[in-house]
C-alpha positions as a Markdown table, in Angstrom:
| # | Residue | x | y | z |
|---|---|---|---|---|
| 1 | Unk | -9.1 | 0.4 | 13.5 |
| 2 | Unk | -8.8 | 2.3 | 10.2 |
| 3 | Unk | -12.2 | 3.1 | 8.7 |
| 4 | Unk | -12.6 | 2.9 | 5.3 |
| 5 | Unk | -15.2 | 5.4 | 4.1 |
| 6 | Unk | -13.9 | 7.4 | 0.9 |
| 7 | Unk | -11.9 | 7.6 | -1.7 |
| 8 | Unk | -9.4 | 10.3 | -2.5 |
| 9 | Unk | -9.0 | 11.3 | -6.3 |
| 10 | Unk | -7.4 | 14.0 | -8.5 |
| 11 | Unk | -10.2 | 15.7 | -10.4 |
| 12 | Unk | -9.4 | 17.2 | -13.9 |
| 13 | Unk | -12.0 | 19.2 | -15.7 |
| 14 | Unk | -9.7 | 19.3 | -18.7 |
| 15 | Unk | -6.6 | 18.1 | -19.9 |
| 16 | Unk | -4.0 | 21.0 | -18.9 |
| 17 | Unk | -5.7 | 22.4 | -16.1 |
| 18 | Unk | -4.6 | 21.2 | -12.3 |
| 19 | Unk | -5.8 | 18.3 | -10.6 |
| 20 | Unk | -8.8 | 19.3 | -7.9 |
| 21 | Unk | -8.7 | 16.5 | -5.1 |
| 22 | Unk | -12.1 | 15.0 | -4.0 |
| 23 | Unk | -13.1 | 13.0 | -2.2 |
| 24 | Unk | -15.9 | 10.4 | -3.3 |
| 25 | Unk | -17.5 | 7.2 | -2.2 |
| 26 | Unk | -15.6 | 3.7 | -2.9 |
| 27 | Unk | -16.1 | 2.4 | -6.5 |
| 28 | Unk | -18.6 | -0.7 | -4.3 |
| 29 | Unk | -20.6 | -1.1 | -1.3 |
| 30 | Unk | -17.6 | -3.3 | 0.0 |
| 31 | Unk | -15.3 | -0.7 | -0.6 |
| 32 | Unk | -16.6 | 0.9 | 3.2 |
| 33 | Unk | -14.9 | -1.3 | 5.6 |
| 34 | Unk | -13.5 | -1.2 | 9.1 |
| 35 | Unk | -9.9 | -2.3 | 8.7 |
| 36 | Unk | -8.1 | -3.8 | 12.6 |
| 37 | Unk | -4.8 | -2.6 | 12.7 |
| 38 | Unk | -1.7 | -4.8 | 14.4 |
| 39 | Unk | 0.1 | -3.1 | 17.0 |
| 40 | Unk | 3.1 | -2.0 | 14.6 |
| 41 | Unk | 1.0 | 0.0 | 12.3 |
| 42 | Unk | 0.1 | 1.7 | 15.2 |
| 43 | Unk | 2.9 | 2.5 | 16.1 |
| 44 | Unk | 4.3 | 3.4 | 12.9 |
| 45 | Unk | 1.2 | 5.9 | 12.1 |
| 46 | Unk | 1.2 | 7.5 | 15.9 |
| 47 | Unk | 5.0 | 7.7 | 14.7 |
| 48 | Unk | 3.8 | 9.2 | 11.4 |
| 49 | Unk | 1.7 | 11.8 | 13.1 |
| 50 | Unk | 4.5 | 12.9 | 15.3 |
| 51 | Unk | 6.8 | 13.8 | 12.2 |
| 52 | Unk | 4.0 | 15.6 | 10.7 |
| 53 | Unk | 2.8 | 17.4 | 13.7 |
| 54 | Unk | 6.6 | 18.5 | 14.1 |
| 55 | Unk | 7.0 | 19.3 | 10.2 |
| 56 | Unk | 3.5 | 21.6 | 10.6 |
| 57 | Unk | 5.6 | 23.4 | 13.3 |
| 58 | Unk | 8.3 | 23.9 | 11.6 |
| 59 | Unk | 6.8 | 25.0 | 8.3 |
| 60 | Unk | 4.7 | 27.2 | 9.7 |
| 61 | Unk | 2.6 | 29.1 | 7.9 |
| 62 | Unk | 4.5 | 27.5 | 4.2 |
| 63 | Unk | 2.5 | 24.2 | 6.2 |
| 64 | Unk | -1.0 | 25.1 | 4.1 |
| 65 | Unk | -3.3 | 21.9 | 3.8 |
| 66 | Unk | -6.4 | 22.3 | 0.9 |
| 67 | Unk | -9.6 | 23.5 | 3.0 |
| 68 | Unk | -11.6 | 19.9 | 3.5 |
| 69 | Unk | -8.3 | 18.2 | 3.3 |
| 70 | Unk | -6.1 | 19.1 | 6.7 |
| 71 | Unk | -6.4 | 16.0 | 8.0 |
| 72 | Unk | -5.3 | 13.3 | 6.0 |
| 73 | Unk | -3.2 | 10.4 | 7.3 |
| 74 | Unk | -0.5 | 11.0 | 4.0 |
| 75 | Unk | 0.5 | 14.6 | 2.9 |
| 76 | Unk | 3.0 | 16.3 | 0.9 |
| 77 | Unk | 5.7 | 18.1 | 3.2 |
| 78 | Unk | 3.1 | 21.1 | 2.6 |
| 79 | Unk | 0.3 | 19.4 | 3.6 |
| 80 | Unk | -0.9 | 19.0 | 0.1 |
| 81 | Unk | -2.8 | 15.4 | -0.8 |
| 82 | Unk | -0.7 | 12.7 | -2.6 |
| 83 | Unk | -2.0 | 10.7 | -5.4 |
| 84 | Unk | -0.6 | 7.6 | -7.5 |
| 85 | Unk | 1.6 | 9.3 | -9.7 |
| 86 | Unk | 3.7 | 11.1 | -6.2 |
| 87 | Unk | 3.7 | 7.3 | -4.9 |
| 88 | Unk | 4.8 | 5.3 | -8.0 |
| 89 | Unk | 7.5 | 8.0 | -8.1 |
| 90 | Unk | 8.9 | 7.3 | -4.5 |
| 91 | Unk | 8.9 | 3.6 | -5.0 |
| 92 | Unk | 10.5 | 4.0 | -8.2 |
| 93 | Unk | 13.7 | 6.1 | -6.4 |
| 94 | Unk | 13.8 | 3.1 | -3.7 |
| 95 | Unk | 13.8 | 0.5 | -6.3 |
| 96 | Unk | 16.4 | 2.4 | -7.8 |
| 97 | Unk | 18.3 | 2.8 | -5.2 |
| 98 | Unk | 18.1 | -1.0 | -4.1 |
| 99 | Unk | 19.2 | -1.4 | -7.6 |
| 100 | Unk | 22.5 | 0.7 | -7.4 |
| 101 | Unk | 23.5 | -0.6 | -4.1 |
| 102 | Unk | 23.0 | -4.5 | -5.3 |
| 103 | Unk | 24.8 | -3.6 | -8.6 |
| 104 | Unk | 28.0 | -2.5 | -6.4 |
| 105 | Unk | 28.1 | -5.4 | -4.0 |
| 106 | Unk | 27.4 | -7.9 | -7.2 |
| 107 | Unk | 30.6 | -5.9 | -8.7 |
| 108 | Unk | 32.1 | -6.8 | -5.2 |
| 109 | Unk | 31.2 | -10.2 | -4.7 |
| 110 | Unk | 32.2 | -11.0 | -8.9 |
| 111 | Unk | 28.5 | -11.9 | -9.8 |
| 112 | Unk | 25.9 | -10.8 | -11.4 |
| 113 | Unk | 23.2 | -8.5 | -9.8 |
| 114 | Unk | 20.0 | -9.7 | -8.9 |
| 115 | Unk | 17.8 | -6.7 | -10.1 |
| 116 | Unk | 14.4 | -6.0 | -7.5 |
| 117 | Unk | 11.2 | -5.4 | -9.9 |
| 118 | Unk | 9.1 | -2.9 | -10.1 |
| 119 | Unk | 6.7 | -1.8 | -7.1 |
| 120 | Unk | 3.7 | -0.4 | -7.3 |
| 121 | Unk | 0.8 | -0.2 | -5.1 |
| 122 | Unk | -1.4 | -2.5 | -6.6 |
| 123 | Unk | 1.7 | -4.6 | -6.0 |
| 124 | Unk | 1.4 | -4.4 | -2.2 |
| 125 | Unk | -2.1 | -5.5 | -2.4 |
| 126 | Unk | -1.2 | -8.5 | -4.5 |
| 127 | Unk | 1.9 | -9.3 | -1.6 |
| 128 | Unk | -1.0 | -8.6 | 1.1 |
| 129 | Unk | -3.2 | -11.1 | 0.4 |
| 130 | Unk | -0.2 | -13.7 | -0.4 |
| 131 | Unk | 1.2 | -13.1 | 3.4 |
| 132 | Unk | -2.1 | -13.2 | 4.7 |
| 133 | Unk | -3.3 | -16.6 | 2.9 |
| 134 | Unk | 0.1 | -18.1 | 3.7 |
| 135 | Unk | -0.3 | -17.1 | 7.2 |
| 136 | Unk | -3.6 | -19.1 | 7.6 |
| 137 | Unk | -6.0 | -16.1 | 7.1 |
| 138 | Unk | -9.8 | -17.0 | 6.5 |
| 139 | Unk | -10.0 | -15.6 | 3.0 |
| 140 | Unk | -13.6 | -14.5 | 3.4 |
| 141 | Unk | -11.9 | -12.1 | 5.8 |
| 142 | Unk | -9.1 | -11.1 | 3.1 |
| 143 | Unk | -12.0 | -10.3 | 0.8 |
| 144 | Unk | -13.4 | -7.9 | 3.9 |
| 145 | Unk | -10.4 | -6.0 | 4.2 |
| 146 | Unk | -9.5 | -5.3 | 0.5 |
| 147 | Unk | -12.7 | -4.4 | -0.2 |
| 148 | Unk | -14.1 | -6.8 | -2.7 |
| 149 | Unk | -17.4 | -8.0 | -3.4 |
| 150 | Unk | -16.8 | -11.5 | -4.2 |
| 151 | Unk | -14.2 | -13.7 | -2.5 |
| 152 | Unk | -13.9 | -15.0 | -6.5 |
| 153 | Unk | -12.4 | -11.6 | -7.1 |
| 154 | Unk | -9.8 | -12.1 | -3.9 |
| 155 | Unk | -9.1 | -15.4 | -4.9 |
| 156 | Unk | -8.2 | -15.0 | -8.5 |
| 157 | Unk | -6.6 | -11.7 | -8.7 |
| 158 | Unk | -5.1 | -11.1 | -5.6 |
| 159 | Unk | -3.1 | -14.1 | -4.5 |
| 160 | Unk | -0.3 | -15.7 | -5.7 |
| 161 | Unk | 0.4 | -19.7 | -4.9 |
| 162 | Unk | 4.2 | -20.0 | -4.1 |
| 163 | Unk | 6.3 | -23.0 | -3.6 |
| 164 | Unk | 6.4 | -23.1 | -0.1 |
| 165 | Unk | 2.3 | -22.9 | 0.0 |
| 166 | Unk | 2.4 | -26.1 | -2.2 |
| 167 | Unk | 4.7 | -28.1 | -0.2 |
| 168 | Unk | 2.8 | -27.4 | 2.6 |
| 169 | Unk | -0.1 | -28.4 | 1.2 |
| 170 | Unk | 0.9 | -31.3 | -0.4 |
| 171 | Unk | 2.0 | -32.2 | 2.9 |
| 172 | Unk | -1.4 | -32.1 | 4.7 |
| 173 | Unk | -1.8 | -35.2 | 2.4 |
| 174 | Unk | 1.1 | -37.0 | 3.9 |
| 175 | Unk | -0.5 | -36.5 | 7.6 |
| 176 | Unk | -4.0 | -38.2 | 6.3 |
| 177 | Unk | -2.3 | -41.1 | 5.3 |
């Protein structure tokens, strides 16, 4: 299970000056949530944990976690916290680099490259909750693990209707009839 009892931000007490990591309470009451995890984000976090264990060994003393922060799930190589701007970074270079290999096998191929779009993580949320809703999820349980107060909130912003979700449905019609 992954427990859901914080929130991680970078603090600035002025423009120019560093960003202080904290931690503070979810922005709502729903935000606190037990999470169940599938067996395959098990394994990749125990997998996770044994790269980092073996990177703290490694680094040695250059490994030097904030004090209040040495164990958090997602680090820097130095054991440092990450925050949005470090992640939107890193998808950006693998968007890129999905981008540059699809642009040389479009060259290849004599066709036009189909570009991938931007990622974010906000993005992942929305592509969540679309896989979870096409997969038959209850979406008062969608609601519980995103953390929302209302299931109008899940509903609205957070899923997407594709094509295949409409035939589908439009097929539970046919089987009425």
């Amino acid at each position: 299970r992954i427990y859901v009892n914080r929130t991680l931000i970078c603090f600035q007490e002025a423009k120019g000056k560093p960003c202080v990591p904290k931690f503070q309470a979810p922005k709502t009451n729903a935000g606190c949530r037990v999470i169940p995890m599938v067996t395959e984000v098990t394994r990749a976090l125990r997998m996770h944990r044994l790269h980092q264990n073996t990177l703290k060994a490694e680094l040695g003393n250059h490994y030097q976690p904030k004090e209040g922060f040495e164990n958090l799930v997602f680090t820097s190589q130095f054991g440092s916290p990450l925050f949005e701007p470090y992640i939107n970074r890193n998808l950006s270079r693998i968007v890129s680099k999905i981008n540059k290999q699809e642009q040389a096998l479009a060259k290849k191929e004599g066709r036009d490259p189909v570009p991938f779009e931007k990622v974010t993580p906000h993005a992942l949320r929305h592509t969540f909750a679309t896989r979870a809703f096409e997969k038959g999820m209850k979406p008062k349980t969608v609601q519980e693990i995103l953390g929302h107060n209302s299931l109008s909130m899940t509903m609205d912003l957070y899923t997407h209707v594709t094509e295949n979700m409409k035939v589908e449905e439009m097929k539970k019609l046919e089987k009425q009839a």
